[in-house]
C-alpha positions as CSV (number, residue, x, y, z in Angstrom):
1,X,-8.1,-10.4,23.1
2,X,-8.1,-11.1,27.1
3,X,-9.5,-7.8,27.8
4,X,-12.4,-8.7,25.1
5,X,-13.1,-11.8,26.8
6,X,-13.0,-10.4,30.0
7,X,-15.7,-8.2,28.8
8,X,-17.5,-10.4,27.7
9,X,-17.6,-12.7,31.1
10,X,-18.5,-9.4,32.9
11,X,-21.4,-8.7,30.6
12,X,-23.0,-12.5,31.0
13,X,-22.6,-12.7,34.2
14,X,-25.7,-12.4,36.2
15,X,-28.9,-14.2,37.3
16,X,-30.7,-17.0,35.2
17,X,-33.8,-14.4,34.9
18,X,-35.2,-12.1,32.3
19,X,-33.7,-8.6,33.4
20,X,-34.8,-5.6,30.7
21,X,-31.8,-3.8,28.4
22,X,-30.6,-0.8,29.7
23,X,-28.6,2.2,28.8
24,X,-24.8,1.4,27.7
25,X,-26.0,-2.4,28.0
26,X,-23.8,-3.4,24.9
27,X,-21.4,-0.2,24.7
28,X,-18.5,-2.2,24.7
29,X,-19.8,-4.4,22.4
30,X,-20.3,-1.8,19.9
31,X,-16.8,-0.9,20.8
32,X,-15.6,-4.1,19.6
33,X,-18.3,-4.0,16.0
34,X,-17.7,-0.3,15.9
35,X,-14.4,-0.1,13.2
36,X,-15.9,-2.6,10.8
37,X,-19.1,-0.4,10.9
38,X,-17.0,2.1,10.1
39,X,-15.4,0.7,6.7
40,X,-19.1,1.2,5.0
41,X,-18.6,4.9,6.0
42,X,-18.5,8.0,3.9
43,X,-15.8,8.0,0.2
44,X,-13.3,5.1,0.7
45,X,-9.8,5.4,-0.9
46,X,-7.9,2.1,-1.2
47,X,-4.7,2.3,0.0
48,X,-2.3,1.6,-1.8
49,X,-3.6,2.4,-5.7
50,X,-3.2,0.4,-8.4
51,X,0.5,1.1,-9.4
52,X,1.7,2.4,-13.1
53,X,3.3,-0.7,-14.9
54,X,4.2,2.1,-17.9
55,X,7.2,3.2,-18.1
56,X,8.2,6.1,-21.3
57,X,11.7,5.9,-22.3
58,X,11.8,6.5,-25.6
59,X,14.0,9.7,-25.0
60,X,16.7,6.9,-23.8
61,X,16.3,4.6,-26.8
62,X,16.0,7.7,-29.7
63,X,19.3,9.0,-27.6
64,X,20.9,5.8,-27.6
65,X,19.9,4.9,-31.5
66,X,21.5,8.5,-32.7
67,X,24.8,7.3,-31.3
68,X,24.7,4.1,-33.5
69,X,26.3,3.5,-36.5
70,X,24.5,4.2,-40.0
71,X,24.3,0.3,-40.7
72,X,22.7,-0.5,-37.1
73,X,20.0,2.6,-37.6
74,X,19.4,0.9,-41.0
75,X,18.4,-2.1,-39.6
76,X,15.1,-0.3,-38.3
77,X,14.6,2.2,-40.7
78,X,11.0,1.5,-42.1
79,X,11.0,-1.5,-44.8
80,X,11.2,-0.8,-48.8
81,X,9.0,-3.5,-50.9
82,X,10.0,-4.8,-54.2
83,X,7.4,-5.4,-57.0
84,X,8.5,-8.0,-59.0
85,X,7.6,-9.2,-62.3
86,X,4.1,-10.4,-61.3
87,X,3.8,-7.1,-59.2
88,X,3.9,-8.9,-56.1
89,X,5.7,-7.7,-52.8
90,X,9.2,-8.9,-52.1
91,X,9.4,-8.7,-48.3
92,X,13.0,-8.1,-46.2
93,X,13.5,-11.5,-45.1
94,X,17.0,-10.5,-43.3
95,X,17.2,-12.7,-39.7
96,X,15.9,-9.7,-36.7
97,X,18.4,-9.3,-34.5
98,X,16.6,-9.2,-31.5
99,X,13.1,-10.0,-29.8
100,X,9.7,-9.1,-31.1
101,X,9.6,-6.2,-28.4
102,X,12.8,-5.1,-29.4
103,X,12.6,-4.8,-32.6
104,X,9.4,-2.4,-32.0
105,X,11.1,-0.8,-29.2
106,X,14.7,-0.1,-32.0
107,X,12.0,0.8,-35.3
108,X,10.6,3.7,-33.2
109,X,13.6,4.8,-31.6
110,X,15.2,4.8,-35.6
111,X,11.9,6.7,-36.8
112,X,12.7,9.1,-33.9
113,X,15.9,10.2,-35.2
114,X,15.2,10.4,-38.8
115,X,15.9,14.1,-39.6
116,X,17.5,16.5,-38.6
117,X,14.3,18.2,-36.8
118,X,13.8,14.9,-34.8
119,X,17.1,14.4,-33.9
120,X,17.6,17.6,-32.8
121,X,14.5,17.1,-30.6
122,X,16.0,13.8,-29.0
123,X,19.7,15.7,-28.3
124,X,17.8,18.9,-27.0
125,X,17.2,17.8,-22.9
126,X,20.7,16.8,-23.1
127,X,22.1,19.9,-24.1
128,X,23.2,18.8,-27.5
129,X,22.2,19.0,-30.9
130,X,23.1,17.4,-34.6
131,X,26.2,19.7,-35.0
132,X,27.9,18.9,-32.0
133,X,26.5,15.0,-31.4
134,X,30.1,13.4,-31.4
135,X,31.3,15.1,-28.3
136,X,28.8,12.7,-27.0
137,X,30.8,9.4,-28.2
138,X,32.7,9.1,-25.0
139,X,29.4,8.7,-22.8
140,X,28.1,6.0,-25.6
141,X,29.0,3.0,-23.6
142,X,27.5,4.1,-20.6
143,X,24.4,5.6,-22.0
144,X,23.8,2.2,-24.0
145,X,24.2,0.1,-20.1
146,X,21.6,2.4,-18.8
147,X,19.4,2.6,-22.1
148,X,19.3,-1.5,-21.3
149,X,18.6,-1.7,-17.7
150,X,15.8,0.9,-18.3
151,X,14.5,-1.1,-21.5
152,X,14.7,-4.6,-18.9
153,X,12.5,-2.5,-16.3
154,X,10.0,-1.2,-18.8
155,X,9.8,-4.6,-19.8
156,X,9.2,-6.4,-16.6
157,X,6.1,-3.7,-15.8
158,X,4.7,-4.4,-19.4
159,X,4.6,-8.2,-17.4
160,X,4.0,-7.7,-14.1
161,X,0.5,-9.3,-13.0
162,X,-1.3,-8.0,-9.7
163,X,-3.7,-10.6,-8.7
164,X,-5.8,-7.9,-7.3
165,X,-9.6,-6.8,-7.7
166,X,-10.5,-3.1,-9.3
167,X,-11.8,-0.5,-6.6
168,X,-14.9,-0.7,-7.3
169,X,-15.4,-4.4,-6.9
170,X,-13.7,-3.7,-3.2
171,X,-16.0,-1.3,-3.1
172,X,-18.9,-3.7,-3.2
173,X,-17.5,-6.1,-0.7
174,X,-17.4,-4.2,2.2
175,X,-21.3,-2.2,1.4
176,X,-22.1,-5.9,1.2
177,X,-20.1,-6.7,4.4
178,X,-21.7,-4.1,6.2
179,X,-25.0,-3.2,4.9
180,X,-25.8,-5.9,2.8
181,X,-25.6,-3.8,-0.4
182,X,-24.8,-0.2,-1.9
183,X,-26.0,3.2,-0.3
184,X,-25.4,2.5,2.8
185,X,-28.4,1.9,5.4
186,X,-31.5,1.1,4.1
187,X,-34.4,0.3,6.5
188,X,-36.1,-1.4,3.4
189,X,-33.6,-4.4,2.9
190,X,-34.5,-7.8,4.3
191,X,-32.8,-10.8,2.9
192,X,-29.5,-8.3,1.7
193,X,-29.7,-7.6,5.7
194,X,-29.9,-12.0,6.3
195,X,-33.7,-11.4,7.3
196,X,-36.1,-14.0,5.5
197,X,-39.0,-11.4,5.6
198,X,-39.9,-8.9,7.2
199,X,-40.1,-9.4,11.1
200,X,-39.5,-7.8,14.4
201,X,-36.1,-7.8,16.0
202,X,-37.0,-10.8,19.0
203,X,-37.6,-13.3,15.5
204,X,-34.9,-11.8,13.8
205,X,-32.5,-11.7,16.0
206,X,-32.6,-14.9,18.0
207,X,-32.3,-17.9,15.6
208,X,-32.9,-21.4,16.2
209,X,-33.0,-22.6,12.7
210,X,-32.7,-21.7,9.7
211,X,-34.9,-19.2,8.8
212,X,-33.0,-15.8,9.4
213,X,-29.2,-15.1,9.4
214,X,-28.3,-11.8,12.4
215,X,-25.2,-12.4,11.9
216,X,-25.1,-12.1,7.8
217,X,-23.9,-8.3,7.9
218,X,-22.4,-6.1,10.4
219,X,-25.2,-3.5,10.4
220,X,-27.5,-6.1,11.5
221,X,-25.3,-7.6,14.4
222,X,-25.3,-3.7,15.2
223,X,-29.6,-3.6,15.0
224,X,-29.7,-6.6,17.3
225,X,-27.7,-5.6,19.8
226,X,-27.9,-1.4,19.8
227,X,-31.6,-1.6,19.1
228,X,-34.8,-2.9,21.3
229,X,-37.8,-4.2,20.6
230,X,-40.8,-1.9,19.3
231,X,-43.0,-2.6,21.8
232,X,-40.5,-2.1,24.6
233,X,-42.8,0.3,27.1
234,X,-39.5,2.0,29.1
235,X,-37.1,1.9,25.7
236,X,-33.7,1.9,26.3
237,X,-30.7,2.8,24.5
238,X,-27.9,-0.5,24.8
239,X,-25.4,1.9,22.9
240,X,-26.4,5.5,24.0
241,X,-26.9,7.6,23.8
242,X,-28.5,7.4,27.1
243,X,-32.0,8.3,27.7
244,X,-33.0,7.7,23.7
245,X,-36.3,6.2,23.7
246,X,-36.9,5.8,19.7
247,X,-33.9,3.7,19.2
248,X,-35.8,0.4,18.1
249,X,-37.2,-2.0,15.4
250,X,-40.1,-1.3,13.8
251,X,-42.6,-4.3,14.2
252,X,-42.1,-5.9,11.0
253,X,-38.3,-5.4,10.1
254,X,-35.1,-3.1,11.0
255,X,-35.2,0.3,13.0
256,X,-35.9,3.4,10.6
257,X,-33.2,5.1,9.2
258,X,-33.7,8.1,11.9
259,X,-33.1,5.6,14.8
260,X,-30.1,4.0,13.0
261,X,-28.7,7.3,12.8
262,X,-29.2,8.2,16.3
263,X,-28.2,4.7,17.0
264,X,-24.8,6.1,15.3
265,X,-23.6,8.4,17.6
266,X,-21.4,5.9,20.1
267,X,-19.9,5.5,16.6
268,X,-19.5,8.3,14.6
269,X,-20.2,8.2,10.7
270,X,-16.8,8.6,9.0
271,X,-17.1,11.5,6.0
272,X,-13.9,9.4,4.5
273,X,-11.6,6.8,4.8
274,X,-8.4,5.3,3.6
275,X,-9.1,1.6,3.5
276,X,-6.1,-0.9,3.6
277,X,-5.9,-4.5,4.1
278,X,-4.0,-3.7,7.4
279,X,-6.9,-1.7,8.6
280,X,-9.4,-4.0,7.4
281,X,-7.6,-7.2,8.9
282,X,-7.7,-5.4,12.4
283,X,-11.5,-4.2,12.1
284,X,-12.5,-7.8,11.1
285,X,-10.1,-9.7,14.1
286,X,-11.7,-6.7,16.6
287,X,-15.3,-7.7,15.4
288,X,-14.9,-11.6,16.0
289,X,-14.1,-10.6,19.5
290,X,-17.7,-9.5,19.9
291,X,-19.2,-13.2,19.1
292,X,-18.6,-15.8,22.3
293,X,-20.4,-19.2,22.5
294,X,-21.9,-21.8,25.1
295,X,-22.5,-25.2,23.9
296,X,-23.7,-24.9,20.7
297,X,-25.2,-21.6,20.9
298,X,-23.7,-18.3,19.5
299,X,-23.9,-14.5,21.0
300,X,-23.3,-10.9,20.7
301,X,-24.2,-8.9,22.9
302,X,-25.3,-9.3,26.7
303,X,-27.3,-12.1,27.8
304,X,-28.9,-12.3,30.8
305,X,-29.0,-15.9,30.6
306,X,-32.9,-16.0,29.9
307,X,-33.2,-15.0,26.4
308,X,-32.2,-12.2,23.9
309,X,-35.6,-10.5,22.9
310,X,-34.8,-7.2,23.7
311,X,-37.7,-6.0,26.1
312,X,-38.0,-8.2,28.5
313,X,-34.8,-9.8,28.0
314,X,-30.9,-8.8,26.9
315,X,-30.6,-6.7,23.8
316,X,-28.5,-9.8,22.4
317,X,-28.3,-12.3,19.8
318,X,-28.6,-15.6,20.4
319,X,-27.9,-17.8,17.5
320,X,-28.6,-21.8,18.0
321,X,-25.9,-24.6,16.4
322,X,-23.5,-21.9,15.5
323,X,-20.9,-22.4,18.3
324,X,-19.0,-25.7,19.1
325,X,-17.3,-26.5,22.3
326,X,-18.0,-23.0,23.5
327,X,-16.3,-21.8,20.4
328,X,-18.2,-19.4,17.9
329,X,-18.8,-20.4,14.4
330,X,-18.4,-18.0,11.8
331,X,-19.8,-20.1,8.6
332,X,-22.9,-17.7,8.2
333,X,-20.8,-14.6,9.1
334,X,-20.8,-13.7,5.2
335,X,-19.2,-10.3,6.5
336,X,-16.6,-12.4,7.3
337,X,-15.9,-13.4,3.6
338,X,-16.6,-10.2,1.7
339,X,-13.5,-8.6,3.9
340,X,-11.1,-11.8,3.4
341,X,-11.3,-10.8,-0.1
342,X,-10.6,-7.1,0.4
343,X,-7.7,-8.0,2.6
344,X,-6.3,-10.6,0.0
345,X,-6.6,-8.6,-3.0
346,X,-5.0,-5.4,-0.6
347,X,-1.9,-7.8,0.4
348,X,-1.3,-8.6,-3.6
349,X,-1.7,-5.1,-4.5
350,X,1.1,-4.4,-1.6
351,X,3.2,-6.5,-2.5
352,X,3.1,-5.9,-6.8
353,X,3.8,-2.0,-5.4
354,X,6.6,-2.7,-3.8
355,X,8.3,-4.3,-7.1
356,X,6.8,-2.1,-9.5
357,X,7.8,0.8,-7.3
358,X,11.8,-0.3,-7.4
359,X,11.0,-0.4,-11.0
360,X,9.9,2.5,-11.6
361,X,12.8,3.9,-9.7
362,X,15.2,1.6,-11.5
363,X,13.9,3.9,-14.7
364,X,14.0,7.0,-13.3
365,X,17.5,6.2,-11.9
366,X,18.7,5.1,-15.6
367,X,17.3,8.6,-17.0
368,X,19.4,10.4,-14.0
369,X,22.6,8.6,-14.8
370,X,22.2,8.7,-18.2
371,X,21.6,12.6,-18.4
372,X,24.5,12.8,-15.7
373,X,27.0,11.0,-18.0
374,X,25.7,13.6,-21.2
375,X,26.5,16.2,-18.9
376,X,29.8,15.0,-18.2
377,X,31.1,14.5,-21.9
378,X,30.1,18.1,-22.7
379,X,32.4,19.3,-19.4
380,X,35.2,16.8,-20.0
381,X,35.4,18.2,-23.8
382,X,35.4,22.3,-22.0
383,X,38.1,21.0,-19.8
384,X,39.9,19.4,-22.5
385,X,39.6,23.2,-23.9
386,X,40.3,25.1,-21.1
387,X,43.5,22.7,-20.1
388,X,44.8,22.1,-23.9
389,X,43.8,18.3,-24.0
390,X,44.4,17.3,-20.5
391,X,41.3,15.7,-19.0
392,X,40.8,16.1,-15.3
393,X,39.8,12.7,-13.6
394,X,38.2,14.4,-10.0
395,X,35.6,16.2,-12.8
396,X,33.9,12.5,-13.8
397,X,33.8,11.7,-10.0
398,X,32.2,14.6,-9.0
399,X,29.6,14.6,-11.9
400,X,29.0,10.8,-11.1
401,X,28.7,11.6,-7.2
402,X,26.3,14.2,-8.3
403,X,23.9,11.6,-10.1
404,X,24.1,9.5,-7.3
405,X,22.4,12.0,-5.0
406,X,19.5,11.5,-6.7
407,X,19.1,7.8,-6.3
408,X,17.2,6.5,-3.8
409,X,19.1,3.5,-2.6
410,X,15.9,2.1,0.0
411,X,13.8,1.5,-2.9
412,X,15.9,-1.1,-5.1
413,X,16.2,-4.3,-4.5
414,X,18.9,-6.8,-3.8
415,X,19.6,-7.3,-7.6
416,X,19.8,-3.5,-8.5
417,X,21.6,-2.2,-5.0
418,X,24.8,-1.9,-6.7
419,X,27.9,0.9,-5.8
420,X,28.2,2.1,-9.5
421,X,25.3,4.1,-8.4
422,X,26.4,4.7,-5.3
423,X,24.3,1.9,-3.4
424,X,25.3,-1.2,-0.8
425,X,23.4,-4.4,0.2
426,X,23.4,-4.6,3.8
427,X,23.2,-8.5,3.7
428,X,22.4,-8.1,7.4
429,X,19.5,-6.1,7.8
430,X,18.5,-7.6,4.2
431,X,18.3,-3.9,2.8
432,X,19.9,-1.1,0.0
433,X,21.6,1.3,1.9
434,X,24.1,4.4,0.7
435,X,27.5,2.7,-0.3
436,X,29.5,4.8,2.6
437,X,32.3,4.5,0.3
438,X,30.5,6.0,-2.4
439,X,32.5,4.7,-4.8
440,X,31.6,3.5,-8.4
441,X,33.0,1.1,-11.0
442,X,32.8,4.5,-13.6
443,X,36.9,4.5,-13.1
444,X,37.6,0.6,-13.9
445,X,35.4,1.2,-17.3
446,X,38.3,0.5,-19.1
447,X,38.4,-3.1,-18.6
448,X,34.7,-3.9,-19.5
449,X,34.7,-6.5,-22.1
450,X,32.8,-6.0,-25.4
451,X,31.9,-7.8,-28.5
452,X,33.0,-6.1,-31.3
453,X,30.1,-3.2,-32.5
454,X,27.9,-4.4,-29.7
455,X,29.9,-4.0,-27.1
456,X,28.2,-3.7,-23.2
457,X,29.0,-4.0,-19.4
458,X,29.3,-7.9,-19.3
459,X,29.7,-7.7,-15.5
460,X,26.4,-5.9,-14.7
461,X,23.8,-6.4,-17.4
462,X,22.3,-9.5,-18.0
463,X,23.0,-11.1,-21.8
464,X,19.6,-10.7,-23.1
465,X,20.4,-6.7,-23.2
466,X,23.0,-7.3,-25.7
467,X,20.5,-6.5,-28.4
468,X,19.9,-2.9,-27.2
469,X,23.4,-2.2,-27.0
470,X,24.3,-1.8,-30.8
């Protein structure tokens, strides 16, 4: 910001006389307008996308259905109606034992499992099928604790809100921001541009009223400061590249799209760009830099403290009642607006990722552990074989610390940074980190409490998951 001002009080110094634009007059002015030109550039990706809020686990609900009892699948089997004597329905008017998203979730997750072809289906990925299913009734408590943090995940992205825009209206704020409209320069636009009519630059682009707006888009700060007047005899080129003669407005509106593009070259036309709110916040704060005031009067550009026409005087703008106190104004800097909003709805988008993202891996975590502790009733049971009954402890630990390789402690949050998979809060740096213990609670499973048939991990999963835990 000091260097920029610096600048600035280098340019504007000089005598109180006309003195003609020159070569690399307002180079480091375009220095300073030269990113936000850029954001209007070439095909624009938003960074970061709209995150997934779906989540599929219906393999961990079907899985964790088949390991109910008969009388909890019934419960979700498909309804049977009644005809009675008037041949009316007779509807199932037993109490639901859960929410209206449960119930869905349970029905589908019954109709999953409902023969032997679909069941076998569901068992398959975990190496099991309907003849050897009850070797899986020692991983059934665990499988239902993951089954419920999973289903509370899914449902919190079914929820979560991202008071964001689509691309495509973020699109159109920044062609409006810096060309007044889609496709990007068009020598043909007037009042998109700020311009009432049609007029050459030295009415456009020095403003006492009014009338015309220069400072409307960022293209148009660029014309009045890059480009000189049409009738300039010597023409000049304020931005390079030097010695370009045909870099100028035409006499009733904005240079021709061949001298905008030569007008380019200081500042390269991007062929793509990633656009995030951090970028745009930094092109927009540069930009300001650009504007300076004196009294009441606004400018961009140099002035050569006689006037701003652009032959005879500075290739400038010069824009009366839009400065305070020295300070530029920025009320008719609509540019200015159409990027707030792309940085706004950027931030919100930022920060729904970051949740949605722990989500996410809050699911994919649950599937891990889930297919970990499958894994590990079929090799306790070959153990059990192999030693005539006697289970080996250090086998769950090192099936347990094998799932927990796959977790990605940095991406949950406080709430799911827990050491039964492995993880640690580090209250002091406010983050998840490894547990360097990496211990679990898988050994102290023994003294869970439970409530009868629907018994769950009272210690780690909140009540409202009862329901999913048969």
């Amino acid at each position: 910001m000091i260097r920029a001002i610096a600048t600035i009080a280098l340019l504007t110094a000089g005598p109180a006389r006309g003195t003609q634009p020159a070569d690399d007059d307002n180079i480091a002015t375009l220095a300073l307008l030269c990113p936000a030109l850029q954001l209007g550039d070439g095909k624009i990706t938003f960074y970061p996308p709209h995150p997934p809020t779906a989540a599929d686990i219906s393999g961990l609900l079907a899985l964790n259905m088949s390991l109910a009892d008969e009388t909890w699948q019934a419960k979700f089997k498909k309804p049977k109606t009644d005809k009675g004597a008037s041949g009316g329905d007779t509807k199932n008017t037993e109490v639901t034992p859960g929410s209206e998203a449960e119930m869905t979730a349970w029905r589908a997750a019954a109709d999953a499992i409902n023969s032997k072809d679909k069941l076998d289906a569901v068992l398959k990925p975990y190496g099991y099928d309907s003849a050897n299913i009850s070797l899986l009734t020692t991983a059934a408590q665990t499988i239902k604790h993951y089954t419920a943090l999973a289903f509370d995940a899914q449902q919190e992205l079914a929820a979560a809100k991202i008071d964001d825009k689509p691309d495509s209206d973020l699109q159109a704020a920044l062609e409006k921001a810096v060309y007044g409209g889609p496709g990007g320069y068009k020598d043909t636009r007037t009042k998109e541009a700020g311009l009432n009519s049609a007029v050459p630059r030295q009415t456009a682009c020095v403003e006492t009223g009014a009338t015309h707006n220069p400072i409307k888009t960022i293209s148009t700060i660029v014309a009045c400061v890059c480009a000189v007047r049409d009738d300039m005899a010597a023409a000049k080129a304020p931005c390079g590249p030097n010695e370009e003669t045909s870099i100028k407005w035409q006499s009733n509106g904005l240079p021709l799209a061949a001298a905008w593009n030569k007008l380019r070259t200081r500042c390269p036309v991007l062929s793509d760009a990633t656009v995030t709110a951090t970028k745009v916040e930094a092109a927009m704060t540069t930009a300001k830099q650009a504007f300076y005031g004196k009294g009441t009067v606004l400018y961009v550009g140099k002035y050569d403290r006689s006037g701003c026409d652009g032959s005879d005087d500075g290739a400038c703008i010069k824009y009366t009642g839009q400065a305070e106190h020295d300070i530029p104004k920025f009320d008719k800097a609509e540019w200015v607006s159409e990027l707030t909003t792309v940085i706004a709805a950027l931030r919100a988008r930022e920060k729904a990722t970051e949740r949605i993202n722990a989500l996410q891996n809050q699911i994919a975590t649950a599937k891990v552990l889930v297919a970990a502790a499958a894994k590990h009733a079929q090799r306790m049971t070959e153990k059990a074989t192999e030693t005539g009954g006697k289970t080996q402890r250090p086998e769950a630990e090192t099936t347990i610390k094998a799932a927990q390789k796959e977790i990605d402690c940095t991406s949950l949050d406080k709430k799911e940074c827990k050491t039964d998979v492995g993880c640690k809060y580090n209250e002091k740096d406010s983050k998840c980190e490894e547990d360097p213990a990496k211990t679990t609670t898988a050994a102290k499973d023994n003294k869970t409490n439970t409530t009868g048939n629907n018994s769950f991990v009272i210690n780690k999963t909140p009540l409202l998951l009862a329901f999913l835990l048969f």
